[in-house]
C-alpha positions in Angstrom: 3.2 42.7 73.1 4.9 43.0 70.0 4.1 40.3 67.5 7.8 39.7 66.5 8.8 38.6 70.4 6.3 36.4 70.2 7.0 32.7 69.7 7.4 31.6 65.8 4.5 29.5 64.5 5.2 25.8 64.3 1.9 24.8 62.7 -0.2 26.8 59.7 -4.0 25.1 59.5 -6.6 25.7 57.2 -10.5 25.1 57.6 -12.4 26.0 54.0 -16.1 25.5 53.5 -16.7 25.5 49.9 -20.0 25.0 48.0 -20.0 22.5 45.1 -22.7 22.1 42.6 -23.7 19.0 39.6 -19.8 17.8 40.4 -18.3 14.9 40.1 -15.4 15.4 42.0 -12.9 12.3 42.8 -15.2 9.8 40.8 -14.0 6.6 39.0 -15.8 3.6 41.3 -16.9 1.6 38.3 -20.0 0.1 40.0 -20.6 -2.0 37.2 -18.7 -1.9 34.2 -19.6 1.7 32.2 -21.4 2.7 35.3 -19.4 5.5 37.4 -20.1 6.9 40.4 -18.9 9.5 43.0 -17.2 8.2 46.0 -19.6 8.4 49.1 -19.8 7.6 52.6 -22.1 5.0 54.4 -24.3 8.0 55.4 -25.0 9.4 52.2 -22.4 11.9 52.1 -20.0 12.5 48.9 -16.5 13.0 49.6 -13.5 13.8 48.2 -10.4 11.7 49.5 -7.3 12.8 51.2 -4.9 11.7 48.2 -6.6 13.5 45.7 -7.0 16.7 47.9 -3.2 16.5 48.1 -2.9 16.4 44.6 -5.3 19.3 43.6 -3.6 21.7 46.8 -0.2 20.5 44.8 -1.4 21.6 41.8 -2.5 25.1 42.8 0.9 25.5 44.4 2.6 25.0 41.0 0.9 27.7 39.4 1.7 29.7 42.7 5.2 29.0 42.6 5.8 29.5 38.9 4.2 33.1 39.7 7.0 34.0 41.8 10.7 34.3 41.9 12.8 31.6 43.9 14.9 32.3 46.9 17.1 29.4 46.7 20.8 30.4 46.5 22.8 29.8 43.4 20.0 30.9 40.9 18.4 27.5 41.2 14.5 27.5 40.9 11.9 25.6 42.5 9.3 23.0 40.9 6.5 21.2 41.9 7.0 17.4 40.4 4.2 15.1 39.5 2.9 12.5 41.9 4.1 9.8 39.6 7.9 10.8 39.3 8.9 12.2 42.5 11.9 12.7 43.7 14.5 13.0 46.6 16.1 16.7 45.6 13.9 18.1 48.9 16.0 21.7 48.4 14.4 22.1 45.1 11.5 20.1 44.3 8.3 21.2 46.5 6.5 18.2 46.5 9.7 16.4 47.6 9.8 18.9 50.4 6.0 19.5 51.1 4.6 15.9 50.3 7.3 13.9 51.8 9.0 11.5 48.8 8.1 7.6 47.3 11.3 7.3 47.1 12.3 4.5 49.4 16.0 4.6 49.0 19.0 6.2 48.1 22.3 4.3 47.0 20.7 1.1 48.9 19.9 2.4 51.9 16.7 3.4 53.5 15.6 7.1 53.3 12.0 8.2 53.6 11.0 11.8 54.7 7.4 11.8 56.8 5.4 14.9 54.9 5.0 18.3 56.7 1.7 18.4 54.7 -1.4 16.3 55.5 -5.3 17.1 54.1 -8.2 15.6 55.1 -10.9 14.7 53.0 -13.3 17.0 52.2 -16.7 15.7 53.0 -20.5 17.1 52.2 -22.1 19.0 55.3 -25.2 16.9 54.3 -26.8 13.7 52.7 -25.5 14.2 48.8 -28.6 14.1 46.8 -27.4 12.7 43.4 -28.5 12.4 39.9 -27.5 9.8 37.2 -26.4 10.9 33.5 -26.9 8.6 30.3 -23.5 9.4 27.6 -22.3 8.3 24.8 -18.5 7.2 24.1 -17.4 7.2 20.6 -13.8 5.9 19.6 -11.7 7.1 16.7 -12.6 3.2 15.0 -16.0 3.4 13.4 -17.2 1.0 16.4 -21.0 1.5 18.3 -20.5 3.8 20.5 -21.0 2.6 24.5 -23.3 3.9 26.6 -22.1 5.5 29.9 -24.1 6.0 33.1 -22.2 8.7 35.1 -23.5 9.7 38.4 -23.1 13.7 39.3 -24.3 15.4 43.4 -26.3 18.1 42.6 -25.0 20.5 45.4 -22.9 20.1 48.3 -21.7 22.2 51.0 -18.1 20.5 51.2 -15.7 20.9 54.5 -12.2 20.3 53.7 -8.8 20.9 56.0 -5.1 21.1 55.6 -2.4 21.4 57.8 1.3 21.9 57.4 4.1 20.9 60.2 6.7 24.1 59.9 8.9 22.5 62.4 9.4 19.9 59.6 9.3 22.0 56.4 12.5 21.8 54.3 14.4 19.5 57.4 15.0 16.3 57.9 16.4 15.0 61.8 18.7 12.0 62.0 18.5 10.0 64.3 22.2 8.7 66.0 22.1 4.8 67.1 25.0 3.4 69.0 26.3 0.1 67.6 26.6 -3.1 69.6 29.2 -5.7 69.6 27.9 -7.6 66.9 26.9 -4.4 64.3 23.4 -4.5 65.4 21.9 -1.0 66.0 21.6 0.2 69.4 19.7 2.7 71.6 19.2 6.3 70.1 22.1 8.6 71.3 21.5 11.6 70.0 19.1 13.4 66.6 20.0 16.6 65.4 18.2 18.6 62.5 19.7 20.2 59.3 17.8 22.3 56.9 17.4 21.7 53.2 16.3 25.5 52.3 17.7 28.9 53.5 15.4 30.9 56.7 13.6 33.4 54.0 12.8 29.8 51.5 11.5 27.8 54.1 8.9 30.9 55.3 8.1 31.7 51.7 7.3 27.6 51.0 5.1 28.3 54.6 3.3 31.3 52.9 3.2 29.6 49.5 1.3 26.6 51.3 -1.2 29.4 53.0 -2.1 30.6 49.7 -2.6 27.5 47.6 -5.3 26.1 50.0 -7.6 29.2 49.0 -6.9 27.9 45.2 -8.1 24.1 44.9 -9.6 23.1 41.8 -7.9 20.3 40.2 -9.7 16.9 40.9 -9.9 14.0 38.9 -12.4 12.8 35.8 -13.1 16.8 35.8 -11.0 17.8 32.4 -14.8 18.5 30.8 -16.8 19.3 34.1 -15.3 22.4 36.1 -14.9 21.7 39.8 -14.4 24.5 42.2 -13.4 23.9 45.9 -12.2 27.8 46.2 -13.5 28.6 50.1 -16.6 30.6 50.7 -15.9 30.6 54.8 -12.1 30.3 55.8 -10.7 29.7 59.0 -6.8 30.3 59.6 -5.1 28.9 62.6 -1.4 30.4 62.9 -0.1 28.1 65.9 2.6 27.6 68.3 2.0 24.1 68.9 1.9 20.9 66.7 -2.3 20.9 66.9 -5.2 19.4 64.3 -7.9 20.2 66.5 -9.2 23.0 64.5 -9.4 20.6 61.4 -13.6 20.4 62.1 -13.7 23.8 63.1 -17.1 24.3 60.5 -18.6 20.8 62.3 -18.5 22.4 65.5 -20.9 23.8 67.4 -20.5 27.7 68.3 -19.3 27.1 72.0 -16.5 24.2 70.5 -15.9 27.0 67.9 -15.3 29.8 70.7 -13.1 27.3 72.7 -10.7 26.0 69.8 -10.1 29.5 69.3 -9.5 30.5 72.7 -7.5 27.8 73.6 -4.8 28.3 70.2 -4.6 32.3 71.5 -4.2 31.5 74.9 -0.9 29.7 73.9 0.2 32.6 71.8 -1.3 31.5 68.2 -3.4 33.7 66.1 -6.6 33.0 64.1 -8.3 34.4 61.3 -12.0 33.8 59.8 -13.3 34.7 56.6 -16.6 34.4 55.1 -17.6 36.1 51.6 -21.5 36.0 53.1 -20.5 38.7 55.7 -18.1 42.2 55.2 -15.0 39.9 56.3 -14.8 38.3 53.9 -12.6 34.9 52.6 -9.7 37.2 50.9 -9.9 39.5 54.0 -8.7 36.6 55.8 -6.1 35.3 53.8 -4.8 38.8 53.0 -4.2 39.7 56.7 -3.3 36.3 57.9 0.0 36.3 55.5 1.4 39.5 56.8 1.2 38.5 60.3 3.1 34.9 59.4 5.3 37.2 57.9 6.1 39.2 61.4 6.3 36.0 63.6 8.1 33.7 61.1 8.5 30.4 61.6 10.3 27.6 64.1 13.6 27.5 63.0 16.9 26.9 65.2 20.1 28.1 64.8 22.0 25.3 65.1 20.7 24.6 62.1 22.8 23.7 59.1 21.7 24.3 55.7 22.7 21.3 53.0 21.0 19.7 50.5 19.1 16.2 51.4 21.5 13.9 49.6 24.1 15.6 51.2 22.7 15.3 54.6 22.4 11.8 54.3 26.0 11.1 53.1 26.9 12.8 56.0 
């Protein structure tokens, strides 16, 4: 069958194995006082959290997105705002669209966006073993300088996922509540959708998301201390249903591994592995997995009206 009468994909996820070594990704738990370690599980494992891979897969995307020309109508261009200033402009600003928005109201009223993107944290296949480094910290003052234990994992096979909701990219859906007698909000009526980007933006924010997971590198306490969490296995599930279940894909066993992959295909989805210690390898995946996004598009209706967020909500 021909890939474009296919159904479009509703759901892009991404499984990456990545292997870390003498990192100190996501630390900052001041044990006691000058003493810093990594984050860790009960079981030994280091991990990076789900915030902070968030922030690194939005940083890759704004290097991405500053590569490449924006399709927005009216000669506007895309950004990707920090995580401390975000705002409401969902037509525009990427994280905004992407991340969902902190901000809880507009003119008074409630108005929070649930984020098409989610990441899990990325956890070590294995116990971390770890290693503990004496420094010095000198200030600008003439003072003694303080001594500074840092803790570092010597090498870690980490497992990360991400997963972005394409029937929610660039929309929002109101939700239509009859009023009662006394101004109280009733029973939901009716929801309809409107779109905050144009057919050709939303796909190109879908592809733009595809390509910054293979890019992650931008983790806290790590200005002096390169971190690297760039995939050496890959696996790309194109999907036509809502699903996370691929998310463990690399804790799997082989069987699980050949089911999860049957049972996205049997549905009409596509998957795609990569792994740089065979000839497929991690770009081979990516590189053909974009095109075929690019035949089958993604879920969008045509009822659907494009305006920008603000807008929506006034109306």
């Amino acid at each position: 069958m021909d890939s474009s009468k296919k159904d479009p994909i509703k759901n892009i996820l991404v499984a990456t194995e990545s292997e870390m070594d003498m990192h100190r990704a996501n630390s900052g738990e001041n044990a006691l006082g000058n003493v810093t370690s990594i984050k860790k599980r009960p079981d030994g494992r280091a991990y990076i959290s789900g915030q902070m891979q968030r922030h690194a897969l939005f940083e890759a995307m704004r290097e991405l997105d500053k590569s490449e020309e924006s399709k927005l109508s009216g000669g506007k261009e895309t950004r990707v705002s920090p995580g401390s200033a975000t705002s409401s402009d969902v037509e525009t600003d990427l994280r905004a669209d992407l991340g969902g928005f902190l901000q809880t109201s507009l003119d008074g009223d409630e108005a929070r966006r649930t984020a098409p993107l989610s990441a899990a944290p990325a956890v070590a296949a294995e116990k971390s073993d770890t290693l503990k480094d004496l420094l010095l910290r000198f200030d600008l003052e003439g003072n003694e300088p303080d001594p500074v234990n840092m803790e570092t994992s010597q090498s870690d096979l980490m497992r990360a996922a991400y997963s972005l909701d394409c029937t929610a990219l660039s929309t929002t859906t109101h939700f239509d509540l009859g009023t009662l007698e006394d101004g109280d909000r009733g029973l939901c009526m009716d929801t309809h959708t409107v779109a905050h980007a144009p057919p050709e933006e939303r796909l190109r924010r879908a592809k733009l998301f595809l390509r910054s997971t293979r890019f992650v590198n931008a983790h806290a306490s790590q200005a002096r201390n390169m971190t690297s969490l760039e995939p050496t296995r890959v696996f790309i599930a194109l999907d036509t249903r809502i699903s996370r279940k691929a998310a463990r894909f690399f804790d799997m066993s082989s069987d699980q591994q050949d089911a999860v992959i049957n049972e996205i295909e049997g549905r009409g989805g596509k998957t795609f592995i990569g792994d740089d210690n065979s000839e497929y390898a991690v770009a081979d995946a990516y590189e053909i997995a974009e095109p075929h996004l690019d035949d089958r598009g993604i879920h969008q209706d045509e009822d659907w009206e494009v305006m920008g967020y603000r807008e929506a909500y006034d109306d």
